[in-house]
C-alpha positions as CSV (number, residue, x, y, z in Angstrom):
1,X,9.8,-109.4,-13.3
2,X,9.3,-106.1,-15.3
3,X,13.0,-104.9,-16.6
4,X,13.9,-101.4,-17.7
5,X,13.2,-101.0,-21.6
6,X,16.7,-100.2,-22.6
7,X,17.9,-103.3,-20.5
8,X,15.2,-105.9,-23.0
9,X,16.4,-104.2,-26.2
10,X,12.7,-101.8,-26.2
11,X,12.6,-98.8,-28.1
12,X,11.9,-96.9,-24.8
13,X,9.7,-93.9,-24.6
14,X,7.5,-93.4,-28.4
15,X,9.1,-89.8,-29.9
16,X,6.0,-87.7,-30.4
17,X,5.0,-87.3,-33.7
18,X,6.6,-84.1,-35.9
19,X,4.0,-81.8,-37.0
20,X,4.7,-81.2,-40.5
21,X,2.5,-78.6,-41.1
22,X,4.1,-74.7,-39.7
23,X,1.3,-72.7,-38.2
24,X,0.2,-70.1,-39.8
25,X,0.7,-66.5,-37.8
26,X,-2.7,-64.3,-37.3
27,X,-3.2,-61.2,-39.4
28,X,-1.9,-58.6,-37.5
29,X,-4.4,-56.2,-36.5
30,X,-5.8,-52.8,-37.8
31,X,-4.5,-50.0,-35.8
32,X,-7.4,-48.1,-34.1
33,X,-8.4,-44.2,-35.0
34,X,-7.5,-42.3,-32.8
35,X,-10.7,-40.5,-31.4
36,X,-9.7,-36.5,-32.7
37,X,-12.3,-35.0,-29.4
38,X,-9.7,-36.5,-26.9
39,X,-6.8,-34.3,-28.3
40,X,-8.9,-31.3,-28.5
41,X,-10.4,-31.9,-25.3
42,X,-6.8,-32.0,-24.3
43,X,-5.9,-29.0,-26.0
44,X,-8.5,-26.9,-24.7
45,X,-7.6,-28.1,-21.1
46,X,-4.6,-27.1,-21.6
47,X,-4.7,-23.9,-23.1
48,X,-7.6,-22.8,-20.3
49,X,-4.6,-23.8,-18.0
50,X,-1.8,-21.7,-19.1
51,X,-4.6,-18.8,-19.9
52,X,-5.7,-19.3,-16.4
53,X,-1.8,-19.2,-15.3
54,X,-0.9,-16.0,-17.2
55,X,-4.3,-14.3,-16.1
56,X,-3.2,-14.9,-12.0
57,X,0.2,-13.7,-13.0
58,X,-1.3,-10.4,-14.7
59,X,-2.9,-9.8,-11.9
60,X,-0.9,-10.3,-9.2
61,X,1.8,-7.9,-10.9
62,X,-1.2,-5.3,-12.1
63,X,-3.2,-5.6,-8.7
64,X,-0.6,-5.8,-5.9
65,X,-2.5,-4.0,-3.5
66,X,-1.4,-0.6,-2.1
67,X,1.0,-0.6,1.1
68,X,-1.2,1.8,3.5
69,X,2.2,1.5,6.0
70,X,-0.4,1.5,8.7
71,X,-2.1,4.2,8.3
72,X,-5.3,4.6,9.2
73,X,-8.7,7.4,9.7
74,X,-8.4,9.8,12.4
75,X,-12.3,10.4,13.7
76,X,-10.6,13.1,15.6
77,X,-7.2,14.3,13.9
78,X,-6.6,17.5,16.4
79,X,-7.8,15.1,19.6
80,X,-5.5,12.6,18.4
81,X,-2.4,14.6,18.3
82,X,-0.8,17.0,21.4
83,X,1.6,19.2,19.4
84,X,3.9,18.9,22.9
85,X,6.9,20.9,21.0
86,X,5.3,24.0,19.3
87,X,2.9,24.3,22.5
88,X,6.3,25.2,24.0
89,X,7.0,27.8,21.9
90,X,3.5,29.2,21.2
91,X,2.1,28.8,24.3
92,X,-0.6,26.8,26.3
93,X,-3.5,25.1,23.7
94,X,-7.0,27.2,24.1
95,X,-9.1,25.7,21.6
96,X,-9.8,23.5,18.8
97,X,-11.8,23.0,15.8
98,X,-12.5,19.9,13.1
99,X,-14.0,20.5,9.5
100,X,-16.1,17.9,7.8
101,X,-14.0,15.3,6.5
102,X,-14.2,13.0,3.6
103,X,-14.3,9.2,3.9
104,X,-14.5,7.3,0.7
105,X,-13.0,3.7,-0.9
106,X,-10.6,5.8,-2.6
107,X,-9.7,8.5,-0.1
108,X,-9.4,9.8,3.2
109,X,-8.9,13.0,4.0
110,X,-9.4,15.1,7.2
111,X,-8.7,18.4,9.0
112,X,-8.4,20.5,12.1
113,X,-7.3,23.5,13.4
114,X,-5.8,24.2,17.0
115,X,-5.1,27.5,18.8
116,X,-2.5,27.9,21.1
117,X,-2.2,31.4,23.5
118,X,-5.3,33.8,23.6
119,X,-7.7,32.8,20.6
120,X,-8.3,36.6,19.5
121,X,-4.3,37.2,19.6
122,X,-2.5,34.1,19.7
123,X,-1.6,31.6,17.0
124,X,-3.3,28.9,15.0
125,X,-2.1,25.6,13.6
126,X,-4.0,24.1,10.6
127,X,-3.7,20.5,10.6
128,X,-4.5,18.3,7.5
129,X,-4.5,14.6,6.4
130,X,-5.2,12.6,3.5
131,X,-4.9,8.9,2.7
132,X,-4.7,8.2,-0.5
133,X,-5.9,4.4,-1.1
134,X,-5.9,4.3,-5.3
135,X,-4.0,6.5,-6.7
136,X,0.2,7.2,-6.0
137,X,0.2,10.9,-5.0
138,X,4.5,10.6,-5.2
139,X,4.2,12.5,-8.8
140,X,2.0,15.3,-7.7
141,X,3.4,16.3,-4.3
142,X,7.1,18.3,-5.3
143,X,5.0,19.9,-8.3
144,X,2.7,21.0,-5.8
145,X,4.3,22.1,-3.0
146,X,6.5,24.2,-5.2
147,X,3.2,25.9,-6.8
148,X,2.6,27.0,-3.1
149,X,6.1,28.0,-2.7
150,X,6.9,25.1,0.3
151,X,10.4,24.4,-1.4
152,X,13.1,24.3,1.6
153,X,13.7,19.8,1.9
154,X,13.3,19.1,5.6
155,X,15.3,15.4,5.6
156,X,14.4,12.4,8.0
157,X,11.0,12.9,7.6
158,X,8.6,10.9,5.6
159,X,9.5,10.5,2.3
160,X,9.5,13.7,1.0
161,X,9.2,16.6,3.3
162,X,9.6,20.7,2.1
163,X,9.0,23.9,4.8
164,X,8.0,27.6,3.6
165,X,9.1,30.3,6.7
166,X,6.8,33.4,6.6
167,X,9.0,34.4,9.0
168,X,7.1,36.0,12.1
169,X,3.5,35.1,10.4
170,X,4.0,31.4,10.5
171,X,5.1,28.8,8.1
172,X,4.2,25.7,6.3
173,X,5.3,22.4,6.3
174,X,4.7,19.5,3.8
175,X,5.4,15.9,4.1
176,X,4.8,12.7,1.9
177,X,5.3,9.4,3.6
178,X,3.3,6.7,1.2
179,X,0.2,7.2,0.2
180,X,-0.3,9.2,3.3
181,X,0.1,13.6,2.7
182,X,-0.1,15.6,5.7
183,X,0.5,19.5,5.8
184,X,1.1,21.8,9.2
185,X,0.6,25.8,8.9
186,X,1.0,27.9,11.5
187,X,-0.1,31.6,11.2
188,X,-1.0,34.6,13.6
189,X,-4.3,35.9,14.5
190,X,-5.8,39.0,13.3
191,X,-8.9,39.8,15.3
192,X,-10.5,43.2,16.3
193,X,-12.7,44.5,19.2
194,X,-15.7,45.5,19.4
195,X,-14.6,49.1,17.9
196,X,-13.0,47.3,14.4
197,X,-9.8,48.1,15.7
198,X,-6.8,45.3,16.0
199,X,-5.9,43.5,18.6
200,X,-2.5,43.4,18.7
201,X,-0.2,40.8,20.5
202,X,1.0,41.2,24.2
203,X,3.8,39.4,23.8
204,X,5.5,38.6,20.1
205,X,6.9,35.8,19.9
206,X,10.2,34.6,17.2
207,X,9.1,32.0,15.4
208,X,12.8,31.8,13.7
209,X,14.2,28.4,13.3
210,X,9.9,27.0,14.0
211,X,10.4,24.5,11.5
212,X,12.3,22.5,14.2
213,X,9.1,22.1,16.7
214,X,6.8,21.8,13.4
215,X,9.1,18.4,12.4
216,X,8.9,17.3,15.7
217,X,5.1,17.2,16.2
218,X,4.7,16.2,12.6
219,X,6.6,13.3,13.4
220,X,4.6,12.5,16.6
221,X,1.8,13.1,14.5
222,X,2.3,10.3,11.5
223,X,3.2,7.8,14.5
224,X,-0.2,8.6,16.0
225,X,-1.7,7.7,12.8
226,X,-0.2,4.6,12.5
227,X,-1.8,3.4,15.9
């Protein structure tokens, strides 16, 4: 019968034998160099980055893009437009006229003319439009409207708007609204017959207090534009 070791008096289970010799620990190991290209590859990434950022940045504050509020070319400015308000003072519309224009990256610009009563004794409205799609023409406008004396403000219209009365030879009015520039004149007709003499008027009319049916039209006129 096989009895348990510490039952016979056994030594049990041999101890494994104590190493009596420590083990030595490695070298530790040289640190590796550091490859210099990868940090200036880094560096260059990352400058091209925040060059790249500040470069969008300039531009989009230096380039914004002009606000054109919807305006737009007029192939035919005078056909466009009905003048509904002075046709009521001056009479019924006889004929019209357009001048070469001028279409450009930088600028439109076109005019017209219409006649309203008799063409060789009525009156004539001179209608003009420019876009201006570089340049701000806000600095320029009061300066120049003041050279051709247009210095009475008209308010609610555009964003700067000035009317000259030539009292019953017309008047002038000037408006700014953006970067577009529109003026309105309205003068008599001076023709003569066959002789060289005048022809004189049938009927004068009082064009006192015309800047009222000149801002009307104007008005429907920028709207048209913005179609």
């Amino acid at each position: 019968m096989i009895s348990e070791p510490e039952l016979d008096g056994g030594t049990g289970f041999e101890v494994a034998e104590t190493l009596t010799e420590e083990r030595q620990p490695k070298p530790p190991r040289p640190p590796r160099a550091r490859r210099p290209w990868l940090w200036a590859l880094g560096g260059a990434v990352l400058a091209s980055a925040v060059w790249g950022g500040g470069l969008f940045a300039f531009r989009s504050t230096a380039e914004p893009g002009l606000d054109l509020r919807g305006y737009g070319p007029a192939d035919d400015l005078c056909g466009t437009v009905e003048l509904k308000a002075l046709a009521g003072v001056l009479g019924k519309k006889s004929e019209d006229g357009s001048a070469p224009g001028l279409d450009d990256p930088a600028v439109y610009e076109t005019s017209c003319s219409i006649t309203f009563g008799p063409p060789e004794s009525g009156y004539s409205i001179a209608l003009s439009y420019t876009l201006h799609k570089v340049t701000d023409p806000e600095p320029e406008f009061a300066p120049r409207a003041k050279y051709y004396q247009v210095v009475t403000p008209i308010e609610g219209l555009g964003e700067q708007a000035f009317f000259d009365s030539r009292g019953d030879q017309g008047g002038e009015l000037r408006v700014l609204d953006g970067q577009a520039e529109l003026s309105m004149s309205i003068y008599e007709n001076h023709n003569v017959d066959p002789d060289g003499k005048p022809i004189q008027q049938t009927k004068p009319i009082d064009l006192t207090g015309i800047d009222v049916p000149m801002t009307q039209d104007m008005m429907a006129v920028m709207a048209a534009l913005k179609k």
